[in-house]
Structures are given as C-alpha cells and as structure tokens.
C-alpha positions in Angstrom: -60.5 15.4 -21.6 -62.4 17.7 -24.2 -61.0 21.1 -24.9 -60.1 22.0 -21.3 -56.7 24.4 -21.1 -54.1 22.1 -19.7 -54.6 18.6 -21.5 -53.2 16.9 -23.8 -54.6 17.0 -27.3 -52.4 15.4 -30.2 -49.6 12.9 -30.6 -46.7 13.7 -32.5 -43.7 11.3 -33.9 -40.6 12.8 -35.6 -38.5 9.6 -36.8 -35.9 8.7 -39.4 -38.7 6.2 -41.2 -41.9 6.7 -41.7 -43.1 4.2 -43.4 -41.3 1.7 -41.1 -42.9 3.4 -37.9 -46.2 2.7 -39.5 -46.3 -0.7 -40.1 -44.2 -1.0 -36.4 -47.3 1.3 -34.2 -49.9 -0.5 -36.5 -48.6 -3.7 -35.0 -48.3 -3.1 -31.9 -51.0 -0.4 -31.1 -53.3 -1.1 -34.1 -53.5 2.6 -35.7 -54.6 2.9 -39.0 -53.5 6.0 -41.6 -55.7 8.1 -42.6 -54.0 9.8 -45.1 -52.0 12.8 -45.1 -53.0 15.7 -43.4 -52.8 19.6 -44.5 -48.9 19.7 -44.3 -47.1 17.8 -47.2 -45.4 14.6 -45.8 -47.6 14.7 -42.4 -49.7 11.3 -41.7 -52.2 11.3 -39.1 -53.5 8.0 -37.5 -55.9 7.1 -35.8 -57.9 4.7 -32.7 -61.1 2.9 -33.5 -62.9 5.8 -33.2 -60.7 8.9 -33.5 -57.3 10.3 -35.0 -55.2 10.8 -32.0 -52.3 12.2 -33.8 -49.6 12.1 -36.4 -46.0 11.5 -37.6 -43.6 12.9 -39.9 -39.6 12.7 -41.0 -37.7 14.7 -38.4 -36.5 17.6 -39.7 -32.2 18.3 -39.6 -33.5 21.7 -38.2 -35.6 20.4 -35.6 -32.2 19.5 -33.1 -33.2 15.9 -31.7 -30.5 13.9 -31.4 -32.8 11.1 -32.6 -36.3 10.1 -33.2 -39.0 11.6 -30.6 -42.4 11.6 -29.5 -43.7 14.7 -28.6 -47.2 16.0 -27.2 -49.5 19.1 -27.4 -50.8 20.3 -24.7 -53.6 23.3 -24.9 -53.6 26.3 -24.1 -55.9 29.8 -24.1 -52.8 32.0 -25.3 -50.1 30.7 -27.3 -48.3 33.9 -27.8 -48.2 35.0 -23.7 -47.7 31.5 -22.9 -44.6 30.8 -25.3 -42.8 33.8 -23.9 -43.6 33.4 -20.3 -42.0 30.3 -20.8 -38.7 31.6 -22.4 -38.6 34.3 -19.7 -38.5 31.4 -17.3 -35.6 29.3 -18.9 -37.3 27.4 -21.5 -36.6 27.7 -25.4 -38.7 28.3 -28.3 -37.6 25.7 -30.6 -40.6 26.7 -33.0 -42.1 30.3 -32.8 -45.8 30.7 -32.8 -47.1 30.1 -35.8 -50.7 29.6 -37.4 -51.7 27.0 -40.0 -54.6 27.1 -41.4 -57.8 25.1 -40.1 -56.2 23.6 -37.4 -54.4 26.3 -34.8 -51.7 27.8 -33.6 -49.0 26.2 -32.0 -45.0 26.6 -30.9 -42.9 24.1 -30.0 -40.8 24.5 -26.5 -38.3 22.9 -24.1 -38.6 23.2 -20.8 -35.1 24.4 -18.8 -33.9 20.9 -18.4 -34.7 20.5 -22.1 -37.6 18.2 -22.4 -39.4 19.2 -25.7 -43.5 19.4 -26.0 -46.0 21.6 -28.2 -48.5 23.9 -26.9 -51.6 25.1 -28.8 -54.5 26.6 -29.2 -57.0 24.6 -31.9 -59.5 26.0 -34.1 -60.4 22.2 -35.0 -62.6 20.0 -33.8 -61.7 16.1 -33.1 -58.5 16.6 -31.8 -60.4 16.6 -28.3 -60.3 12.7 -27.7 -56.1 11.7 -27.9 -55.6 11.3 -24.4 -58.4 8.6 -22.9 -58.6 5.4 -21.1 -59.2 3.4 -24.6 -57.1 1.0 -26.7 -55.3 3.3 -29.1 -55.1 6.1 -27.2 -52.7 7.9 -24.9 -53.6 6.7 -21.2 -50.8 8.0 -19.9 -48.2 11.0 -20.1 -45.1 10.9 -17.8 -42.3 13.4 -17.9 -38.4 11.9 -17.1 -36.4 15.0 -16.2 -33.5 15.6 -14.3 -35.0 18.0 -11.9 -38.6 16.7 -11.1 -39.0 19.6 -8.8 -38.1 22.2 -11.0 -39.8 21.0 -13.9 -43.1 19.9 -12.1 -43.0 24.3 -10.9 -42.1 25.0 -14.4 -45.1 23.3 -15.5 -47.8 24.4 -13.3 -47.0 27.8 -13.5 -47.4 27.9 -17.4 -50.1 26.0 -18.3 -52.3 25.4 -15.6 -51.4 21.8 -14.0 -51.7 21.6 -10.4 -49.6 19.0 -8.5 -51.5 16.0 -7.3 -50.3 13.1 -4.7 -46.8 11.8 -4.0 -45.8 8.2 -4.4 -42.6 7.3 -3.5 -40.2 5.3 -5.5 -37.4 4.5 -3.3 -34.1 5.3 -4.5 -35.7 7.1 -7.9 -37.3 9.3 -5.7 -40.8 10.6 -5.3 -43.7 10.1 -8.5 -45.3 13.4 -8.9 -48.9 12.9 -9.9 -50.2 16.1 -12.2 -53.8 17.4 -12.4 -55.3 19.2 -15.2 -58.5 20.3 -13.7 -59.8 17.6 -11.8 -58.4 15.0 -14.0 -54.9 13.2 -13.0 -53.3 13.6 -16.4 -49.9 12.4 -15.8 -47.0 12.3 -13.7 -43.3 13.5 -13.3 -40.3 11.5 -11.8 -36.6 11.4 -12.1 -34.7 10.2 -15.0 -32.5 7.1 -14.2 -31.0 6.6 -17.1 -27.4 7.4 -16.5 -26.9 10.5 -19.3 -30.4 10.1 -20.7 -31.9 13.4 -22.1 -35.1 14.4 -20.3 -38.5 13.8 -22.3 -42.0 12.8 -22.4 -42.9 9.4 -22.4 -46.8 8.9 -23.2 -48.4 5.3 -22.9 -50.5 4.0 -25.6 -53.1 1.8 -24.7 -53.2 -1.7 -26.2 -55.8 -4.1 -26.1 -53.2 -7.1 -24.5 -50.2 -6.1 -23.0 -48.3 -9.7 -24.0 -49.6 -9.3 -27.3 -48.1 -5.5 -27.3 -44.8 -6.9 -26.2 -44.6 -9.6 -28.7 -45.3 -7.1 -31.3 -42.7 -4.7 -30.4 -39.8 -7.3 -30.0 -40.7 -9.1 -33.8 -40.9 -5.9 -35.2 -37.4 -4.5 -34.1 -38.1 -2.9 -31.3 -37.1 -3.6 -27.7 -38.7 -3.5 -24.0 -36.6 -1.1 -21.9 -37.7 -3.1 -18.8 -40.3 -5.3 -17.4 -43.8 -5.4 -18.0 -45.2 -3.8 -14.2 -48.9 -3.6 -13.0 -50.4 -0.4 -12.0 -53.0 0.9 -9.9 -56.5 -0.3 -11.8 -54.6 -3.7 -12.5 -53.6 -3.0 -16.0 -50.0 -3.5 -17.0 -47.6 -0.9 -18.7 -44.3 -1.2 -20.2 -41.6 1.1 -21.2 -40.0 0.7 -24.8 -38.3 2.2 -27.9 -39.2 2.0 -31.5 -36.7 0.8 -34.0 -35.7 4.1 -35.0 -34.7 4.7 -31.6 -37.9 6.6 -29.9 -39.0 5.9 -26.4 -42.4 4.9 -25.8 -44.6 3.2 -23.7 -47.5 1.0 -24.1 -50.5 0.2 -21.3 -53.4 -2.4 -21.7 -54.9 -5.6 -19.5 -52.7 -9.1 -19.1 -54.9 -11.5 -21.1 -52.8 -14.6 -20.5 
C-alpha cells in the first residue's frame, strides 16, 4: 500500500523463543532471516521479495501476558498522534522515541486494550508488509470487545474510514476498514469468552492444507476451521507454540 498514512507497514513478534518461532513461521509461512537488524537481539524476515518484519524476546517490561503479534501502522505525526490517543483513553505503553535510520515510533493500546505501533519511517522497504502475496500480511483484523468503540477510536486517530457491514449473526456485525481507498482490514467482536482484545494479521501461504499441516507438526494448533473467503481463498485462525495468535490465508490446492 506504499507509504500512504494509515497502512500497515511492519510485522512485529514478541515471544518467549525466538529461535523456536523461526524454524515454526519458516515452516509454515516460508520466511527466511535476514539477520539482525540495528537493535541487538532483533531479527527481521522476510517474503520472496521483501522483509515484512521482525521478532524479538518479549521484554518483562513490555506487560503481555504472553507472546504477541503486533503491527505498525503509519502515521504523519507520531508525537500529536500518540497523545491524541491518550487524551482519548488509550495508553502509551512506549513513548515516542527515534532510532536511528529507520523512524520514529510509540507503542499504544487502544481503550479496550488492544496493543499496536504507530510510526513515521525515514526508511525505505518497509513499504510492501501488507500485500496480496505469499509471505505477506493479507489481512489485519482487530477482536475487541467493543467493535463500535474501537472502530471510532481508530478512524479518528489515524485516518481509517469505515467501509461496509457484513453481518455475522450472533458475533455481530464485520466492520470492514479503509485506508484510502484500499479495504485494509476489518473489526468484529471478540468471542472468546475472557479473551484479551488484539490484532490478528493473516499471513499469506502459498497452500492453505500445507499451512495447516505445518502448524499442527510443529506444535502449534488451529483455533477453528479452515473457512473460504470472498476471492475463494481460504483463511484460518491459529496460535504459535509460544502461545501467539495468528492467522494464515492462501488458495486450497487439494
């Protein structure tokens, strides 16, 4: 979606075991490390044809209660954005801060304490994370306990604009969100009895049985079934041995 304010523009996965999650999202996705990026103990990975993001061990300050994927989203002011969105009920759980040759950033949870970056980069090829390609992000879908709320939240602070309505039946309605012109995601309840609100972001996968295969022998687990969605591609939710939710998109080969 290139450097437009509003998209999604890196990957990011705290967990308990890094060298564990590699060889898992190598498996399943087929990222390859690239090495380790300008912060000591960061790895970055990357599609066929781009790095689309990177991981590192959580830190005991950082207040997960477990392994988590988290997502940065652009923006023009990081400053004026980060505390419009305190003033407004959400948390700086990182203050804006600068690191050199790639941005500046701050981590924040929204008020019904979903967690996500936003940033403003001074690199290039960090453009490409979110695309309709294998190893990429195809998807980014919020689970919050008040869609409503966090769909206003959201639109007023970085740009989004709410798209169309599907309806879900008893989970209630599937907010489509635009960035631009582009439909960049979505936001629906959380059904998960006690589950924490978060962003869930889709990787694409170049066979959705493979995908599934992968993530069950390598100690992972499918958190429902596999379901086919509008373009007749298939998606699947899951979570990563160390306990972090994901989800994985791609065609049915079989």
């Amino acid at each position: 979606m290139g450097m437009t304010a509003g998209g999604f523009i890196w990957y990011e996965l705290l967990t308990s075991d890094v060298e564990a999650a590699t060889r898992f999202y190598g498996d399943v996705v087929g990222w390859k490390m690239t090495g380790r990026g300008s912060v000591p103990g960061y790895l970055q990975f990357a599609a066929a044809d781009s790095e689309i993001g990177g991981m590192m061990a959580m830190p005991r300050e950082a207040g997960f209660a477990g392994p988590v994927w988290l997502g940065y989203i652009h923006v023009p002011d990081v400053d004026a954005c980060a505390a419009a969105m305190q003033r407004d009920g959400g948390t700086v759980c990182m203050p804006p801060t600068d690191l050199a040759g790639v941005g500046r950033m701050a981590m924040m949870r929204d008020p019904q304490g979903a967690a996500t970056y936003i940033m403003h980069p001074s690199m290039e090829g960090i453009s490409r994370s979110f695309a309709a390609e294998t190893g990429h992000c195809q998807w980014n879908e919020l689970v919050t306990s008040d869609p409503v709320a966090a769909t206003d939240f959201y639109t007023r602070h970085v740009g989004w604009r709410r798209g169309e309505v599907m309806s879900m039946g008893p989970i209630g309605d599937y907010q489509f969100l635009l960035a631009g012109e582009q439909r960049l995601g979505a936001v629906m309840k959380r059904s998960q009895q006690g589950a924490l609100p978060l962003w869930r972001f889709y990787f694409g996968v170049d066979d959705i049985d493979r995908g599934a295969r992968a993530i069950a022998s390598g100690g992972g687990r499918l958190l429902g079934e596999l379901q086919q969605v509008p373009g007749g591609t298939y998606a699947a939710v899951a979570m990563d041995p160390q306990g972090a939710e994901f989800g994985i998109a791609g065609p049915r080969k079989a």
